[in-house]
mmCIF file of the N, C-alpha and C atoms, coordinates in Angstrom:
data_MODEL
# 
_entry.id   MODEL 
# 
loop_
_atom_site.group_PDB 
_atom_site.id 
_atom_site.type_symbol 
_atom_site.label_atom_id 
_atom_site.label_alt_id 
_atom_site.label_comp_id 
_atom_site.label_asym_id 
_atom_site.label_entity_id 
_atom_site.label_seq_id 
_atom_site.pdbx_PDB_ins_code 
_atom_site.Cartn_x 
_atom_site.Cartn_y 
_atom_site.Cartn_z 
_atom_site.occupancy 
_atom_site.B_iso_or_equiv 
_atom_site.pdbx_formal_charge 
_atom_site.auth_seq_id 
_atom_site.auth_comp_id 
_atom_site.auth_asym_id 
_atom_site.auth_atom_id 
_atom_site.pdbx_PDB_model_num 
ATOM 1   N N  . UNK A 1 1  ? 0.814  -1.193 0.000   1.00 0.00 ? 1  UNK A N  1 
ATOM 2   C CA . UNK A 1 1  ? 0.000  0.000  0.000   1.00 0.00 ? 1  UNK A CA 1 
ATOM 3   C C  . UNK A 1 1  ? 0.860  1.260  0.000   1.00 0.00 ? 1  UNK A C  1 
ATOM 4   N N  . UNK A 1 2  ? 2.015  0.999  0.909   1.00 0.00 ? 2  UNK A N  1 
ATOM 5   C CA . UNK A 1 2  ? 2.585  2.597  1.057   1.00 0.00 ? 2  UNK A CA 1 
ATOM 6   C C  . UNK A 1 2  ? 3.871  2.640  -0.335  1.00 0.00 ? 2  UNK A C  1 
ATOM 7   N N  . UNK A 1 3  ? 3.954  1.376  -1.209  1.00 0.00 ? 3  UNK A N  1 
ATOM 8   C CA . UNK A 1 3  ? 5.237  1.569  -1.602  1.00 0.00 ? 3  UNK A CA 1 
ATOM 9   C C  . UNK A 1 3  ? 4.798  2.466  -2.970  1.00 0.00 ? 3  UNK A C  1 
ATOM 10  N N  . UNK A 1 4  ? 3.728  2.236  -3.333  1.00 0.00 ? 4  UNK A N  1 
ATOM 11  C CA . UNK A 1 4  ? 3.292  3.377  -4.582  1.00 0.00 ? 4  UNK A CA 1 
ATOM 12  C C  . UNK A 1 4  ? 3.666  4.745  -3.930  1.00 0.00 ? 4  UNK A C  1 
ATOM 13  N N  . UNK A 1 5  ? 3.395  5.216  -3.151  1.00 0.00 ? 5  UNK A N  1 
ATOM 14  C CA . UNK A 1 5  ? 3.313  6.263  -2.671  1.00 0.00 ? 5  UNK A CA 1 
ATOM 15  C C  . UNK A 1 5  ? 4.987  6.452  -2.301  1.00 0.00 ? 5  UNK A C  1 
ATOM 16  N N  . UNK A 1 6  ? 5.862  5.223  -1.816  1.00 0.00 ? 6  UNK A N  1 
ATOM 17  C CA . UNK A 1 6  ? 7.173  6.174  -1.573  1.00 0.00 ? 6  UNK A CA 1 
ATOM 18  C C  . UNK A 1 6  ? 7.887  6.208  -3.128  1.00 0.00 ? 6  UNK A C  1 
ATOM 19  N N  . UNK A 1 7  ? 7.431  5.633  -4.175  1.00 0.00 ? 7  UNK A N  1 
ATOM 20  C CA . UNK A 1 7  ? 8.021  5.514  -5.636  1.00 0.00 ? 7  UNK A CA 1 
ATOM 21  C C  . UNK A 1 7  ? 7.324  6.535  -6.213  1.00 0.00 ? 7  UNK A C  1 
ATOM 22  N N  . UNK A 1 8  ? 5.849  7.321  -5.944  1.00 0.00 ? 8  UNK A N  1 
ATOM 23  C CA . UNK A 1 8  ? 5.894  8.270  -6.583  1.00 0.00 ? 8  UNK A CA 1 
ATOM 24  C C  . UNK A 1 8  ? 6.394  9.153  -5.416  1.00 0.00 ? 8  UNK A C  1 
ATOM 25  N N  . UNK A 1 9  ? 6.911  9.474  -4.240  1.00 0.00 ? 9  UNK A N  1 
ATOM 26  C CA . UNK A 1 9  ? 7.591  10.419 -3.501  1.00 0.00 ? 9  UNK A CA 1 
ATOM 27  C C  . UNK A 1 9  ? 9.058  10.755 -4.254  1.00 0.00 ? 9  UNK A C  1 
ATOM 28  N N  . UNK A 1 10 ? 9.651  9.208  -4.802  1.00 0.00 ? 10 UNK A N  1 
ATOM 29  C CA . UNK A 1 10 ? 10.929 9.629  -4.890  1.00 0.00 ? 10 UNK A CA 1 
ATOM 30  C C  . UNK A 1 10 ? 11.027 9.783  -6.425  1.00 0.00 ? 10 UNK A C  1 
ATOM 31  N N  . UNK A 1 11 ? 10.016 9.213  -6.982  1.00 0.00 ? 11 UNK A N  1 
ATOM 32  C CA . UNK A 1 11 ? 10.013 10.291 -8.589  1.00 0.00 ? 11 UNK A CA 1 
ATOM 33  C C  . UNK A 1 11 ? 10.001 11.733 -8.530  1.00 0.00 ? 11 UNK A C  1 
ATOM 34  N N  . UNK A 1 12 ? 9.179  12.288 -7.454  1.00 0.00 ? 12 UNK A N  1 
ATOM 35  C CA . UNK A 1 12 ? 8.863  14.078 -7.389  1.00 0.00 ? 12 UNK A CA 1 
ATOM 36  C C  . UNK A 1 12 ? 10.530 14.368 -6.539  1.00 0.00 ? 12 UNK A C  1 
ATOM 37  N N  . UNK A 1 13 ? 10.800 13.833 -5.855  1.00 0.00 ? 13 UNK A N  1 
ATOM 38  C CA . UNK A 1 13 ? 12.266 14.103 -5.229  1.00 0.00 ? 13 UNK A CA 1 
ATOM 39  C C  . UNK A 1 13 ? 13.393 14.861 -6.662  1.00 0.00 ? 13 UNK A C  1 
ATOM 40  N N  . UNK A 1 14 ? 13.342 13.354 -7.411  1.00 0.00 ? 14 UNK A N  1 
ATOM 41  C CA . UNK A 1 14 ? 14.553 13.026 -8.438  1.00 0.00 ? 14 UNK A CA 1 
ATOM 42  C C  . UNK A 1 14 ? 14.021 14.482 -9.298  1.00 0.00 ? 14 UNK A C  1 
ATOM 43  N N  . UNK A 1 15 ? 13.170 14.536 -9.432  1.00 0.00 ? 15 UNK A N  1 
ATOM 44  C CA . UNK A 1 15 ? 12.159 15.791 -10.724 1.00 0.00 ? 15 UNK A CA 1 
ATOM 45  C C  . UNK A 1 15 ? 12.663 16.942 -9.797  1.00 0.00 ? 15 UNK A C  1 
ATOM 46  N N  . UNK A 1 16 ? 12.467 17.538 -9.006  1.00 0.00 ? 16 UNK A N  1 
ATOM 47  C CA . UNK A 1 16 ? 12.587 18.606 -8.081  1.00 0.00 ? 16 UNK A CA 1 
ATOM 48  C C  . UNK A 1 16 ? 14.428 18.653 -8.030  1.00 0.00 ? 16 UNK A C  1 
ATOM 49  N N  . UNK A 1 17 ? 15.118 17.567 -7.893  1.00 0.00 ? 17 UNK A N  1 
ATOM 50  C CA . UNK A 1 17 ? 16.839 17.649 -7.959  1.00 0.00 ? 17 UNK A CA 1 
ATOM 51  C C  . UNK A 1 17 ? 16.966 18.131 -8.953  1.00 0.00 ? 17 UNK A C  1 
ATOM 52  N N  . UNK A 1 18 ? 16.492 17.151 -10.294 1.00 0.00 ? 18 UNK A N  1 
ATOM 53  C CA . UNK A 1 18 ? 16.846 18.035 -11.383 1.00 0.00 ? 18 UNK A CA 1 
ATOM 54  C C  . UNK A 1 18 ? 16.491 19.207 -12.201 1.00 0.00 ? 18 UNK A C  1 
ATOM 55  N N  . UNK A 1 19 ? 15.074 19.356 -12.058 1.00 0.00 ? 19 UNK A N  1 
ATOM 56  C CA . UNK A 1 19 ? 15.342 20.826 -12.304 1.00 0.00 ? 19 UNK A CA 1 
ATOM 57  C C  . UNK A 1 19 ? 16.137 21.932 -11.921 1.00 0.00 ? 19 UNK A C  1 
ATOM 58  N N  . UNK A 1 20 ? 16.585 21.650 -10.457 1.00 0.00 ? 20 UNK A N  1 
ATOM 59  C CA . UNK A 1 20 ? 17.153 22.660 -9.283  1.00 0.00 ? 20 UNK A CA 1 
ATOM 60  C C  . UNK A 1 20 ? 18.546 22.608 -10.129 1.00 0.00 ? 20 UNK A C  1 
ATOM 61  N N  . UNK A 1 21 ? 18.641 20.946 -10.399 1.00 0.00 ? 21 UNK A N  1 
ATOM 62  C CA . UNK A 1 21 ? 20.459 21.368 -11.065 1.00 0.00 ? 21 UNK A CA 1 
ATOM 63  C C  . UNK A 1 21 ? 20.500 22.061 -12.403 1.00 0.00 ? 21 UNK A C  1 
ATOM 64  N N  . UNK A 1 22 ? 19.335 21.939 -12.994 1.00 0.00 ? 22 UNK A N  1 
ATOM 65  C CA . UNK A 1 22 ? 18.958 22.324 -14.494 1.00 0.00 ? 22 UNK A CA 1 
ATOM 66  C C  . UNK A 1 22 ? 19.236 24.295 -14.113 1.00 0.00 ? 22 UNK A C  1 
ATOM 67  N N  . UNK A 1 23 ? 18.888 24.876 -12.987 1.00 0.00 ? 23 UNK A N  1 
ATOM 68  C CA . UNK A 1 23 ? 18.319 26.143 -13.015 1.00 0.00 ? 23 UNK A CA 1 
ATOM 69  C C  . UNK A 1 23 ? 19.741 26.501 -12.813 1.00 0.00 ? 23 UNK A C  1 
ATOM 70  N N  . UNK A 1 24 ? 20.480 25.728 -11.872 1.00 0.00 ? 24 UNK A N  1 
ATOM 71  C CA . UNK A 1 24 ? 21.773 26.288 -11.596 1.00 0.00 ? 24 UNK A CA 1 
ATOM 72  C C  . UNK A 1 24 ? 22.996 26.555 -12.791 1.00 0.00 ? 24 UNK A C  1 
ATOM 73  N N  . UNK A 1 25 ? 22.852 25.494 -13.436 1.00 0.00 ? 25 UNK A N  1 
ATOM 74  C CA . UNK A 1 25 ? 23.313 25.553 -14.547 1.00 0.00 ? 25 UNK A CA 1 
ATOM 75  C C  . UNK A 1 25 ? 23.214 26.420 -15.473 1.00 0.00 ? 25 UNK A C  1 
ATOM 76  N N  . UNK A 1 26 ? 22.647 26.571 -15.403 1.00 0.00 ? 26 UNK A N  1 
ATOM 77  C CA . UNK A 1 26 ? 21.231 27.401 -16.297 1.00 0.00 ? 26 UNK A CA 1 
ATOM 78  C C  . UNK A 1 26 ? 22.298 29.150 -15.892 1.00 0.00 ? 26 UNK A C  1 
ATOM 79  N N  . UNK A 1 27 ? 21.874 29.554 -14.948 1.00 0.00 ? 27 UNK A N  1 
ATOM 80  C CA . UNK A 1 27 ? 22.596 30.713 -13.976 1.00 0.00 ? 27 UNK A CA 1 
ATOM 81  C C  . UNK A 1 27 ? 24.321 30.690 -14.016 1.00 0.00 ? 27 UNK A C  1 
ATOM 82  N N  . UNK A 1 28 ? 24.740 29.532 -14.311 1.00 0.00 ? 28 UNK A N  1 
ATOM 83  C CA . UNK A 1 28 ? 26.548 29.689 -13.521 1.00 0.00 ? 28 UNK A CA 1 
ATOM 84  C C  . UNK A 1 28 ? 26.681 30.405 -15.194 1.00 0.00 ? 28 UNK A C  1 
ATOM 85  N N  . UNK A 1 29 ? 25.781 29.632 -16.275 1.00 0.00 ? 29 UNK A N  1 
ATOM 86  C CA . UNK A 1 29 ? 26.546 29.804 -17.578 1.00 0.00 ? 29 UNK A CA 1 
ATOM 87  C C  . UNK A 1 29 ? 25.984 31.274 -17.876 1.00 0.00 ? 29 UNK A C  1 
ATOM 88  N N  . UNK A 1 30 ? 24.942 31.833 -17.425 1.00 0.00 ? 30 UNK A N  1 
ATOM 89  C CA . UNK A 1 30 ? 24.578 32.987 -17.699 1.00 0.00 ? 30 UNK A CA 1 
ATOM 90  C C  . UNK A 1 30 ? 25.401 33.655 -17.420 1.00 0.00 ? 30 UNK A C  1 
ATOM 91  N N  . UNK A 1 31 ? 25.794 34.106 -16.068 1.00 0.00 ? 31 UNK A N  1 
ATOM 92  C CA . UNK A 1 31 ? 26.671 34.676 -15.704 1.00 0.00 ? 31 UNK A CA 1 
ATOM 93  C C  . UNK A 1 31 ? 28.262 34.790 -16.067 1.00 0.00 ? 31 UNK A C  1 
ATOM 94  N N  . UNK A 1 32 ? 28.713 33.525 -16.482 1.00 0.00 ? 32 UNK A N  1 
ATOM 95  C CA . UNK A 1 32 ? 29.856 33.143 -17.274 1.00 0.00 ? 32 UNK A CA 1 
ATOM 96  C C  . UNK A 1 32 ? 29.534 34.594 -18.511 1.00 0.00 ? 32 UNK A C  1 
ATOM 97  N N  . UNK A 1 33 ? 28.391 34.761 -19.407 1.00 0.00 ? 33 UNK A N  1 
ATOM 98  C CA . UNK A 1 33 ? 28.847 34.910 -20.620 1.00 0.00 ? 33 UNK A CA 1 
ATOM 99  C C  . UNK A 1 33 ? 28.583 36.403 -19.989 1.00 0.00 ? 33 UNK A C  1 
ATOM 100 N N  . UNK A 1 34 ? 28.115 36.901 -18.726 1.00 0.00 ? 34 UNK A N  1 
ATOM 101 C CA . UNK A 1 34 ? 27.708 38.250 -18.578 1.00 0.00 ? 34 UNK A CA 1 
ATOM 102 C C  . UNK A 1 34 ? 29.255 39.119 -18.401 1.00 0.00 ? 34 UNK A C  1 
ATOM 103 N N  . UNK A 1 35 ? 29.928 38.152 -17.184 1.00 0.00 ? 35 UNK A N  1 
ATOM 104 C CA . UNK A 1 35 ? 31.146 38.537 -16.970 1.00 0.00 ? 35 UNK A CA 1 
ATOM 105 C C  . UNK A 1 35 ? 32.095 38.309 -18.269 1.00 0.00 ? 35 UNK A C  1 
ATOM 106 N N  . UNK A 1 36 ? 32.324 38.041 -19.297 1.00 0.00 ? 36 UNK A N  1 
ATOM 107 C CA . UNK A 1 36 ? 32.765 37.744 -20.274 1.00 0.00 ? 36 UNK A CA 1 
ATOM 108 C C  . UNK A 1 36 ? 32.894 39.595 -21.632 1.00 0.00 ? 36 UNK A C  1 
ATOM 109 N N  . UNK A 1 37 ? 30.901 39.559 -21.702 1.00 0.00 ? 37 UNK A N  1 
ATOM 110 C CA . UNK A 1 37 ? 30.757 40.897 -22.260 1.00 0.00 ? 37 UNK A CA 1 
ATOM 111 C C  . UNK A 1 37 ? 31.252 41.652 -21.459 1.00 0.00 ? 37 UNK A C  1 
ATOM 112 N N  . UNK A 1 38 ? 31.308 41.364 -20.027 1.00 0.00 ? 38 UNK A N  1 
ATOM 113 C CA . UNK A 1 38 ? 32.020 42.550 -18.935 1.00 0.00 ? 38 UNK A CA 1 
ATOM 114 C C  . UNK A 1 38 ? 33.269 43.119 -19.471 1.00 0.00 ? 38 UNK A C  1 
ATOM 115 N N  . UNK A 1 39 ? 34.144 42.272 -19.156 1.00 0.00 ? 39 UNK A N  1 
ATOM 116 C CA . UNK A 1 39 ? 35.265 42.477 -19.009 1.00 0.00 ? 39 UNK A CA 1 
ATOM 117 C C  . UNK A 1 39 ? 35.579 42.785 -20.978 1.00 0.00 ? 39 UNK A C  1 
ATOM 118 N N  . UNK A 1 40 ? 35.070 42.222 -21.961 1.00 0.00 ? 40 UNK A N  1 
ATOM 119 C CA . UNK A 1 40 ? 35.398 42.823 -23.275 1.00 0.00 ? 40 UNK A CA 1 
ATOM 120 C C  . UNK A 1 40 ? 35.152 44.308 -23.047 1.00 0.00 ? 40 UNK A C  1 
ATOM 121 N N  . UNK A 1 41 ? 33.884 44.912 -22.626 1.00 0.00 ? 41 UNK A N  1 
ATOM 122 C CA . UNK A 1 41 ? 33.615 46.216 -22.719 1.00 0.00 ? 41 UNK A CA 1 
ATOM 123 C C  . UNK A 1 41 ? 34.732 47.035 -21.943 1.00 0.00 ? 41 UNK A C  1 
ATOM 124 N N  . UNK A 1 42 ? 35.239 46.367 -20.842 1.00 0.00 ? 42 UNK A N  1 
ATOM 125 C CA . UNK A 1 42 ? 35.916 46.929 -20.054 1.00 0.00 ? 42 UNK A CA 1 
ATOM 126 C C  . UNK A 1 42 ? 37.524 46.941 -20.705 1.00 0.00 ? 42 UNK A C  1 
ATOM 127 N N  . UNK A 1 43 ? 38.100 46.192 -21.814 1.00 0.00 ? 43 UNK A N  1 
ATOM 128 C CA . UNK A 1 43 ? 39.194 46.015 -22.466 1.00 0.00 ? 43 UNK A CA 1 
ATOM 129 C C  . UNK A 1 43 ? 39.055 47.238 -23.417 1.00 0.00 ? 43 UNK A C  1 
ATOM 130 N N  . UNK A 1 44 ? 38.064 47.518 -23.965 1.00 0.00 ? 44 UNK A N  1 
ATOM 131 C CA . UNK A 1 44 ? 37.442 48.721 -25.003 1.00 0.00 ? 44 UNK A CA 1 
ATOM 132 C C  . UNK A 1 44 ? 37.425 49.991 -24.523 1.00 0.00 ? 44 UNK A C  1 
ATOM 133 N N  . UNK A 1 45 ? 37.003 49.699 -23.332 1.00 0.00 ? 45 UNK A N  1 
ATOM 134 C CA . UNK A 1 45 ? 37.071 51.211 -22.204 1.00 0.00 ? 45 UNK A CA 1 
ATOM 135 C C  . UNK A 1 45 ? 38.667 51.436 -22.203 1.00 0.00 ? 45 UNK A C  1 
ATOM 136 N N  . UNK A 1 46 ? 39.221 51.129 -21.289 1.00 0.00 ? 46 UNK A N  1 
ATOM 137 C CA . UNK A 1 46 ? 40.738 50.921 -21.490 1.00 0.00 ? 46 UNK A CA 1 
ATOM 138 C C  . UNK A 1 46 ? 41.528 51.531 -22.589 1.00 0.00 ? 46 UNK A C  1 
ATOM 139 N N  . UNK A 1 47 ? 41.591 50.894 -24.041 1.00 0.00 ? 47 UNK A N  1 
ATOM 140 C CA . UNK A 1 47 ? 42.067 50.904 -25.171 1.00 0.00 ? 47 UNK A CA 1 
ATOM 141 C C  . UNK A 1 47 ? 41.645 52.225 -25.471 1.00 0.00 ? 47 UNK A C  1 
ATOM 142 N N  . UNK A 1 48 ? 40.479 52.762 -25.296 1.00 0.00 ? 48 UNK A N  1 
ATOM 143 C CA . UNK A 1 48 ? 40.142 54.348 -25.811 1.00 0.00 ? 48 UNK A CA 1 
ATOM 144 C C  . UNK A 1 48 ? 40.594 55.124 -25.184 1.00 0.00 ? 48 UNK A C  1 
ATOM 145 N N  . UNK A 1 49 ? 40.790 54.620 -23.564 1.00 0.00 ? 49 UNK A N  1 
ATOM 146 C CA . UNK A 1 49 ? 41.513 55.639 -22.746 1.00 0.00 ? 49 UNK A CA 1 
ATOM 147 C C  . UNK A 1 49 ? 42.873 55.982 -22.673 1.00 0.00 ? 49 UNK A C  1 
ATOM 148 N N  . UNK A 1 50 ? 43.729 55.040 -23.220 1.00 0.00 ? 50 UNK A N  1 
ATOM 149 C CA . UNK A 1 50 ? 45.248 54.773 -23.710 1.00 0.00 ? 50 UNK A CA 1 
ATOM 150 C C  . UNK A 1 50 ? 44.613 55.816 -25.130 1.00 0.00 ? 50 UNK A C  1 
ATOM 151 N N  . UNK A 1 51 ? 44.244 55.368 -25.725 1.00 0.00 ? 51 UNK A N  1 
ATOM 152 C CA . UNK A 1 51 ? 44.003 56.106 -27.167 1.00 0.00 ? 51 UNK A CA 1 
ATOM 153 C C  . UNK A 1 51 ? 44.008 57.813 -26.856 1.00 0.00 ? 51 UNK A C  1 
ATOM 154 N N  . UNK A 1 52 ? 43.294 57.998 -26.321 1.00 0.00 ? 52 UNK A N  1 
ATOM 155 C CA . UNK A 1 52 ? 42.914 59.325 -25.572 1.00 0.00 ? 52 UNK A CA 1 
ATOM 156 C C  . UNK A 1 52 ? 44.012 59.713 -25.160 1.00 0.00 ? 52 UNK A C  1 
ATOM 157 N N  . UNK A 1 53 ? 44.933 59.442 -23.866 1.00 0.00 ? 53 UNK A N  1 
ATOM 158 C CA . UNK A 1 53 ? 46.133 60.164 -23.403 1.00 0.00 ? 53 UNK A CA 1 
ATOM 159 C C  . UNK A 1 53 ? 46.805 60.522 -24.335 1.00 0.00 ? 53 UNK A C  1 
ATOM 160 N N  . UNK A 1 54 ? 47.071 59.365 -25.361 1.00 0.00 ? 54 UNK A N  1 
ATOM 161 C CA . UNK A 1 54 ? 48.126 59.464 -26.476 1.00 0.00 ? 54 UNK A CA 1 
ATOM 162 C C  . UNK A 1 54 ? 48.068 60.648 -27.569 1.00 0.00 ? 54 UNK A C  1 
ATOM 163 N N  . UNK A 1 55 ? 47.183 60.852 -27.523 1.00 0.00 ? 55 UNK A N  1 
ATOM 164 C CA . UNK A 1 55 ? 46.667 61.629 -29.100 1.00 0.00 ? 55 UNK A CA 1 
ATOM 165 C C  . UNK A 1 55 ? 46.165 63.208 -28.395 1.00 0.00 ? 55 UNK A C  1 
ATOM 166 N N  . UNK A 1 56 ? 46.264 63.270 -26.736 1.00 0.00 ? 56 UNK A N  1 
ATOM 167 C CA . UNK A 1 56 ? 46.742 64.201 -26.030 1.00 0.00 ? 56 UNK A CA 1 
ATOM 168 C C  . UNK A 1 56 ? 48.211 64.426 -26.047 1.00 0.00 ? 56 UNK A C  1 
ATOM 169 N N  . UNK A 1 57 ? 48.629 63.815 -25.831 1.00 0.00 ? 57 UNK A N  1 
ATOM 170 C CA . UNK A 1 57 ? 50.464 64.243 -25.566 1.00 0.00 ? 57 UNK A CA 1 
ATOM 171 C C  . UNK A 1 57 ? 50.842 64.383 -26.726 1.00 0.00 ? 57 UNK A C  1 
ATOM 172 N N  . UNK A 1 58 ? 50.084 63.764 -28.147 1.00 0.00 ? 58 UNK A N  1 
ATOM 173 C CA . UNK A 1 58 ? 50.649 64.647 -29.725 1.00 0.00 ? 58 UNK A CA 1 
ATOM 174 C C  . UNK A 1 58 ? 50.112 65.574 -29.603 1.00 0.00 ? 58 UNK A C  1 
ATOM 175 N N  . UNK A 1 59 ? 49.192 66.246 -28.987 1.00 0.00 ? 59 UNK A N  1 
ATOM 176 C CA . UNK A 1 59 ? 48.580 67.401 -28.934 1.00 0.00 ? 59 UNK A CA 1 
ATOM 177 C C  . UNK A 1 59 ? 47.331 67.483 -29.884 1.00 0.00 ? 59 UNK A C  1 
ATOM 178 N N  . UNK A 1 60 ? 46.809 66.997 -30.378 1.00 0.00 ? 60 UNK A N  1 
ATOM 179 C CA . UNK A 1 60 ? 45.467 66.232 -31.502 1.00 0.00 ? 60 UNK A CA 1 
ATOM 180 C C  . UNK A 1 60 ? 44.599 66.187 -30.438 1.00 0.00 ? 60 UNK A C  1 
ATOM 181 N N  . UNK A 1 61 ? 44.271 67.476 -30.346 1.00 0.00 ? 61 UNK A N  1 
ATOM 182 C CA . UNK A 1 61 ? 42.851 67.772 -28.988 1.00 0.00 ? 61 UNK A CA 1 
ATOM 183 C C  . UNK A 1 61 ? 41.765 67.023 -29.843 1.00 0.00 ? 61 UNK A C  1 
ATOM 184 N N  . UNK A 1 62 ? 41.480 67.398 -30.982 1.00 0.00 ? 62 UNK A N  1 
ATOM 185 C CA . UNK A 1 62 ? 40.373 66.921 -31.752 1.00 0.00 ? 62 UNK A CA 1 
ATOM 186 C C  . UNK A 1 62 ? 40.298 65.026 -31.705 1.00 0.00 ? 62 UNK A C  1 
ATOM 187 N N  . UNK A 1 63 ? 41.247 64.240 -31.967 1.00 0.00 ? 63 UNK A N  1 
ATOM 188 C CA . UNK A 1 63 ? 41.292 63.299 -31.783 1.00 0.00 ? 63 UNK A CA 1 
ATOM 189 C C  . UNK A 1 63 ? 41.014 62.563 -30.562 1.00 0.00 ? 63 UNK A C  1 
ATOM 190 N N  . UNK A 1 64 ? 41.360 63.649 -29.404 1.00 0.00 ? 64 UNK A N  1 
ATOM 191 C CA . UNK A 1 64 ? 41.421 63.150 -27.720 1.00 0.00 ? 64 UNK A CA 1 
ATOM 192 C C  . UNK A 1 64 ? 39.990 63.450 -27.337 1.00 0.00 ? 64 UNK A C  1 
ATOM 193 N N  . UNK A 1 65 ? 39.486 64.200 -28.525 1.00 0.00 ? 65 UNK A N  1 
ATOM 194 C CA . UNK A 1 65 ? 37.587 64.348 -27.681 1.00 0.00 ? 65 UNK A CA 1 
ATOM 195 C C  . UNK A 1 65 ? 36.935 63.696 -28.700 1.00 0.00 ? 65 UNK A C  1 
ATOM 196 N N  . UNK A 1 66 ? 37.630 63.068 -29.517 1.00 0.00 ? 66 UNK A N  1 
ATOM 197 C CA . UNK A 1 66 ? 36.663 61.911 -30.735 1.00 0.00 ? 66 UNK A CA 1 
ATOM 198 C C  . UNK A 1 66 ? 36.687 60.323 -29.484 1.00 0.00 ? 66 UNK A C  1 
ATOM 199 N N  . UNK A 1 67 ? 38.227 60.199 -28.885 1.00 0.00 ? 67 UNK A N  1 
ATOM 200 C CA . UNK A 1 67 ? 38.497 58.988 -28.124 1.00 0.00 ? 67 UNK A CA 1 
ATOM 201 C C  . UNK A 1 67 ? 37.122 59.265 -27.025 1.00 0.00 ? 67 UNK A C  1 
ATOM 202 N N  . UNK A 1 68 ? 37.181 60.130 -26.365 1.00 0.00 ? 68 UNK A N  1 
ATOM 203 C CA . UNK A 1 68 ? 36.631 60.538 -25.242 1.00 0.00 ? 68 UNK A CA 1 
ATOM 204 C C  . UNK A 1 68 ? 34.802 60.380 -25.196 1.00 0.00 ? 68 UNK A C  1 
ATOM 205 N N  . UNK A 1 69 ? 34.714 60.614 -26.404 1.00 0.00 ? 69 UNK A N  1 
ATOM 206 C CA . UNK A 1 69 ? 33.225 60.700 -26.952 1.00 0.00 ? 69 UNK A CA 1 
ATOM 207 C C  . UNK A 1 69 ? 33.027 58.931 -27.153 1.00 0.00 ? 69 UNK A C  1 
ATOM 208 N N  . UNK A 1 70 ? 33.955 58.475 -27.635 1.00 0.00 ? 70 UNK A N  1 
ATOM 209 C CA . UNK A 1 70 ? 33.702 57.241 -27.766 1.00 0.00 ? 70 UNK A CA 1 
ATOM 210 C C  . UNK A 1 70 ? 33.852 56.192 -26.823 1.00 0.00 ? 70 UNK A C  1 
ATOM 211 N N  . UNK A 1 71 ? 34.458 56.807 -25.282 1.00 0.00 ? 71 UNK A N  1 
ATOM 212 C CA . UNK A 1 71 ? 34.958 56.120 -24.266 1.00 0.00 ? 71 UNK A CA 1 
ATOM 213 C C  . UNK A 1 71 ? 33.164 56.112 -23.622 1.00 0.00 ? 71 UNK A C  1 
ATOM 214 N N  . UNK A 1 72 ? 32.869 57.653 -23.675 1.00 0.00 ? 72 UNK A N  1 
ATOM 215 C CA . UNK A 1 72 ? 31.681 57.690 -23.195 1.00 0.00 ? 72 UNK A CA 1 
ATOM 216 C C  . UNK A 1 72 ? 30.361 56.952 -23.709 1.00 0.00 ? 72 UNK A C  1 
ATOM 217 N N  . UNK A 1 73 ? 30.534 56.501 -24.831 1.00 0.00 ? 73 UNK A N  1 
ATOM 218 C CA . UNK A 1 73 ? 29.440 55.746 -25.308 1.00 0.00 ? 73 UNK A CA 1 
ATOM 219 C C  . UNK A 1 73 ? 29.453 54.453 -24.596 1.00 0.00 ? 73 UNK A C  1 
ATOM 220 N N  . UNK A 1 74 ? 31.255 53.971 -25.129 1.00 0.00 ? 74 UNK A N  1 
ATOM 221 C CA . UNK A 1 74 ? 30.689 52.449 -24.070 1.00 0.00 ? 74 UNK A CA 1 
ATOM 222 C C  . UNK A 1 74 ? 29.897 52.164 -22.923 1.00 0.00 ? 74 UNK A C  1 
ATOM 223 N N  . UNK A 1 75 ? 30.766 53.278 -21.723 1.00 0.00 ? 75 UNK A N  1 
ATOM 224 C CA . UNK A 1 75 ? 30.389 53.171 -20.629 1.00 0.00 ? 75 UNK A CA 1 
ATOM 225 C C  . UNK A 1 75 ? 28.570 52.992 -20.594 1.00 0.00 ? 75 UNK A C  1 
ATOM 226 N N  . UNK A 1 76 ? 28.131 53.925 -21.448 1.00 0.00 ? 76 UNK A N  1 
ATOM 227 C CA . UNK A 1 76 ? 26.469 53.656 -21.487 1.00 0.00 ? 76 UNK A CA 1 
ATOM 228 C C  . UNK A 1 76 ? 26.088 52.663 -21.830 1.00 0.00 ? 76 UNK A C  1 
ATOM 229 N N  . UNK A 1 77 ? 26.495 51.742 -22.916 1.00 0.00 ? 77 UNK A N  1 
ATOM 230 C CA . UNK A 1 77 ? 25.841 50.627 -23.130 1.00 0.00 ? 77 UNK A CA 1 
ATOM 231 C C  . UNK A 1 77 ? 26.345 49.141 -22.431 1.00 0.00 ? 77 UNK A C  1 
# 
């Protein structure tokens, strides 16, 4: 009488594990690809800001507020 009942207990168990591992998974890799676009945007930030000093110290003001304009876009998106 009770063993239907502990075989469907431990079917809803096994169903409830795996989704839980399904969600986690699910999350570690999200985050994987979030920190990923992170840190590219943040290599881009960087590179414009090197770009920027540089094209200051040739004295190419115009160039150092084209970098600057474009440093500022990343940061927004």
């Amino acid at each position: 009488m009770t063993e239907p009942l502990y075989a469907f207990v431990l079917l809803v168990a096994v169903a409830t594990l795996s989704i839980g591992c399904a969600r986690i998974v699910s999350w570690l890799l999200d985050r994987r690809d979030r920190t990923a676009s992170q840190q590219s945007r943040e290599a881009q930030v960087i590179a414009l800001a090197r770009a920027e000093i540089a094209a200051t110290k040739r004295g190419d003001l115009l160039a150092a507020a084209s970098y600057a304009e474009q440093q500022e876009a990343a940061h927004v998106s």
